[in-house]
DRENPA-3360 file (N, C-alpha, C; in nm, 2 decimals, always signed):
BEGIN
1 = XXXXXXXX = +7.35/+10.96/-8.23/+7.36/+11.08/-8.15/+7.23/+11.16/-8.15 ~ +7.20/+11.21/-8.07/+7.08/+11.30/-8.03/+7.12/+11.43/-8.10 ~ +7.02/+11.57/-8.04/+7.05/+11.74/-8.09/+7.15/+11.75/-7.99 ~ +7.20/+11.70/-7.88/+7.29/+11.76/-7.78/+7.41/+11.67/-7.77 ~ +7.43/+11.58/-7.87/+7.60/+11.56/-7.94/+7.60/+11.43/-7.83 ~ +7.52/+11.38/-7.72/+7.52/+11.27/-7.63/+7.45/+11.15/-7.73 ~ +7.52/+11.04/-7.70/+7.52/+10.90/-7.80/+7.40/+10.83/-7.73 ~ +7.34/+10.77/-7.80/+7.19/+10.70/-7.70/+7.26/+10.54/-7.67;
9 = XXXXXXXX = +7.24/+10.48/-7.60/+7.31/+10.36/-7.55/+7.13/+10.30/-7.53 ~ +7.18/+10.17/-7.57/+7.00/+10.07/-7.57/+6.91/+10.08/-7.45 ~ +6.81/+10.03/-7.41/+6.73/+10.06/-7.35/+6.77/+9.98/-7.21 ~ +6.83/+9.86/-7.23/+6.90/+9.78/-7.12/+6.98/+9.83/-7.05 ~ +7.05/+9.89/-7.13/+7.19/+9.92/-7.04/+7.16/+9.95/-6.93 ~ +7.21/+9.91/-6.80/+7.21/+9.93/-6.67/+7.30/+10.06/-6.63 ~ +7.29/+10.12/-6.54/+7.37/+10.23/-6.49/+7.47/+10.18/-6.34 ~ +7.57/+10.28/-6.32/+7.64/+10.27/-6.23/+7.59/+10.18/-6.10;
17 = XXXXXXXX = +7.67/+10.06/-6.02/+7.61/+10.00/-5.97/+7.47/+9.91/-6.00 ~ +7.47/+9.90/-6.10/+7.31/+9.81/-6.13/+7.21/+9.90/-6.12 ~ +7.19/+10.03/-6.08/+7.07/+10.05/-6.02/+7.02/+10.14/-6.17 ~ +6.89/+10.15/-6.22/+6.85/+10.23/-6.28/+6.81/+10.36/-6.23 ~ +6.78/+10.46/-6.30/+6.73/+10.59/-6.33/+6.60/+10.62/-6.39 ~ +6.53/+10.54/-6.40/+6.40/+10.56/-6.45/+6.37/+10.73/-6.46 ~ +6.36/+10.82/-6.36/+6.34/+10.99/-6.42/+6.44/+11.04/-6.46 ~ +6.54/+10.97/-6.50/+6.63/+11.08/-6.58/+6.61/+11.00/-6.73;
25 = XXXXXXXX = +6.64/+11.12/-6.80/+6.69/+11.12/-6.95/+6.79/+11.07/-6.94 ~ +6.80/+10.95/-7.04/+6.94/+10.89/-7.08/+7.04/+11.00/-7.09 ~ +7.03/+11.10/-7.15/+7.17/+11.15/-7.15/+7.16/+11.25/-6.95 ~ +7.04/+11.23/-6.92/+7.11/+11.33/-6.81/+7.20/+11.20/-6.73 ~ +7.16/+11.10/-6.73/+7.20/+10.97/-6.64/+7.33/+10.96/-6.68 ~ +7.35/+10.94/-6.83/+7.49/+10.94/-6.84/+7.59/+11.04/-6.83 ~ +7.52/+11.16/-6.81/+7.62/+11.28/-6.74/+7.64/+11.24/-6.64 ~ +7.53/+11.27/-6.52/+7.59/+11.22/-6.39/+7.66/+11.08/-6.36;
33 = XXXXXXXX = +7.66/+10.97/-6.42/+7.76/+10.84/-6.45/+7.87/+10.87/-6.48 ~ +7.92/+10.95/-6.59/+8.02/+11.03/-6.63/+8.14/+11.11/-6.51 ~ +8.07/+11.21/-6.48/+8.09/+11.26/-6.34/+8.09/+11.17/-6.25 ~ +8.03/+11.10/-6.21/+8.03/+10.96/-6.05/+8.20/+10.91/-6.08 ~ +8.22/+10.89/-6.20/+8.33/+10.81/-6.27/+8.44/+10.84/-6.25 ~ +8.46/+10.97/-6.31/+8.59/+11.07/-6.34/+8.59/+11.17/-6.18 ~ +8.47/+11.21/-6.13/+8.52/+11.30/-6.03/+8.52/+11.47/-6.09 ~ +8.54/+11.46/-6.22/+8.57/+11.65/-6.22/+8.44/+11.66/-6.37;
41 = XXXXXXXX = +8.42/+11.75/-6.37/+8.38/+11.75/-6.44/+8.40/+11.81/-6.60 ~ +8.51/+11.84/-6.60/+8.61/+11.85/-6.74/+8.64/+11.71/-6.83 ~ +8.67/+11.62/-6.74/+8.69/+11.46/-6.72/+8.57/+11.41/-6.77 ~ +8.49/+11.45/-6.75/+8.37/+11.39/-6.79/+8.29/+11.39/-6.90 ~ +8.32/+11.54/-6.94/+8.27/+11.59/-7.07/+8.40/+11.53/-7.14 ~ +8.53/+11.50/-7.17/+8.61/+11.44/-7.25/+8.58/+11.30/-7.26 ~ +8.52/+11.23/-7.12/+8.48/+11.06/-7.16/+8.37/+11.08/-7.27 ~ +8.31/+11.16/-7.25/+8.15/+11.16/-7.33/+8.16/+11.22/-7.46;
49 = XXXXXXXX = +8.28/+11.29/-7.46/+8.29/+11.36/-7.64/+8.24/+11.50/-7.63 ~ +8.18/+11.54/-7.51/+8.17/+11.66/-7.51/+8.24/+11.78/-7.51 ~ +8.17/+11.94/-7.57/+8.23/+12.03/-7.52/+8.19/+12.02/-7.33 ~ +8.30/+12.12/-7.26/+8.25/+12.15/-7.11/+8.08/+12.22/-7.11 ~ +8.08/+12.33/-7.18/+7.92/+12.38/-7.17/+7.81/+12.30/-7.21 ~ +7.81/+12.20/-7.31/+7.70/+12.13/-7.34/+7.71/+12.01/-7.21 ~ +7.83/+11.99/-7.12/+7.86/+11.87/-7.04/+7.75/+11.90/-6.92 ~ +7.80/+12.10/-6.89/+7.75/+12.11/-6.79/+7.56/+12.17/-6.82;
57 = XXXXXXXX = +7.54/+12.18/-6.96/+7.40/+12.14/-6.98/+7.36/+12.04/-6.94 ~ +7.38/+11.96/-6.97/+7.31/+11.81/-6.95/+7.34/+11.80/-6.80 ~ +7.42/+11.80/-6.67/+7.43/+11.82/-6.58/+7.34/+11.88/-6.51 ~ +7.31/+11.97/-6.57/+7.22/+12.11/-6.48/+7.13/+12.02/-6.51 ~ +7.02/+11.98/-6.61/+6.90/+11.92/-6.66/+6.90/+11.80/-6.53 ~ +7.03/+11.72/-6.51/+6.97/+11.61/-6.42/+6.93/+11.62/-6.29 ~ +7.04/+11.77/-6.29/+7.03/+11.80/-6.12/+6.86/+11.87/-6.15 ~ +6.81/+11.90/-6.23/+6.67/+11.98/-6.24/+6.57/+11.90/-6.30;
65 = XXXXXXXX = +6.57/+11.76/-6.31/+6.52/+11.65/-6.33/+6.48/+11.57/-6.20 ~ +6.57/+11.58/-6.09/+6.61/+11.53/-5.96/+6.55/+11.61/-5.87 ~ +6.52/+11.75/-5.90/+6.53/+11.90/-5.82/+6.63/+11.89/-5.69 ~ +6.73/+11.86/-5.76/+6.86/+11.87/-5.66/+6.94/+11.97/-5.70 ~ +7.07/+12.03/-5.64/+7.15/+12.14/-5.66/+7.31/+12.09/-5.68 ~ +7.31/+12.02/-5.60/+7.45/+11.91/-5.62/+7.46/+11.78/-5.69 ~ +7.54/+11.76/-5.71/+7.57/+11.58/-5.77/+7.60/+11.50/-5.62 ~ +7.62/+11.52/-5.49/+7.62/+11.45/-5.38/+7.48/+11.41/-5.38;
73 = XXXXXXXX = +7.38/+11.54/-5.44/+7.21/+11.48/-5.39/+7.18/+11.44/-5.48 ~ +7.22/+11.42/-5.57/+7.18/+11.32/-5.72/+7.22/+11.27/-5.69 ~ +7.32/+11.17/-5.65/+7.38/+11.02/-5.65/+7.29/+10.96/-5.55 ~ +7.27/+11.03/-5.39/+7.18/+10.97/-5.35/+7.03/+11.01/-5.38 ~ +6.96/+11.07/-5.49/+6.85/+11.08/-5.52/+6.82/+10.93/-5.60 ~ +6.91/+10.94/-5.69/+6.92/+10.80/-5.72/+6.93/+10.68/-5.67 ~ +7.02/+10.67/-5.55/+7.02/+10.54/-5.53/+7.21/+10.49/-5.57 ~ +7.27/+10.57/-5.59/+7.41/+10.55/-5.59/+7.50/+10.58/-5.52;
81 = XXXXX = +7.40/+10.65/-5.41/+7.55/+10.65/-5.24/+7.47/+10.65/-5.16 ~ +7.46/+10.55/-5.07/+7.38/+10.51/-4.92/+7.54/+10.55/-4.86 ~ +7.51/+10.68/-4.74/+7.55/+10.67/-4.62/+7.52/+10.58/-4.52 ~ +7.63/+10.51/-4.44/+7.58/+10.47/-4.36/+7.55/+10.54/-4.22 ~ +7.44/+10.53/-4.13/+7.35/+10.54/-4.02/+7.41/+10.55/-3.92;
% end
């Protein structure tokens, strides 16, 4: 476990759909994977072992890692929701 109670998972592990995260921090990636997952974000901090305010730390950090505002513009900052055209 890290200072922020998030578990470090190996350097392989792939993320949601195959696609890596290269600028996020392992733990912001696995918030937002967390959240992509469950949908709420109470749900998510309970898959992860979190309290909700350390959940929605690590959340805020991705969305401010991404300089996005939402989790819709993180998933596609990343590379985990193509609209189609």
């Amino acid at each position: 476990m890290n200072g922020h109670g998030l578990m470090r998972e190996p350097a392989t592990q792939q993320s949601f759909v195959g696609q890596t995260a290269p600028s996020l921090r392992p733990s912001a990636e696995r918030a937002l994977l967390a959240y992509a997952r469950t949908g709420d974000r109470r749900s998510a901090a309970a898959s992860l072992g979190l309290s909700l305010g350390v959940f929605n730390n690590a959340l805020s950090k991705a969305f401010e890692q991404l300089g996005v505002t939402t989790a819709i513009d993180a998933f596609r900052a990343i590379g985990w929701l193509r609209v189609p055209r």
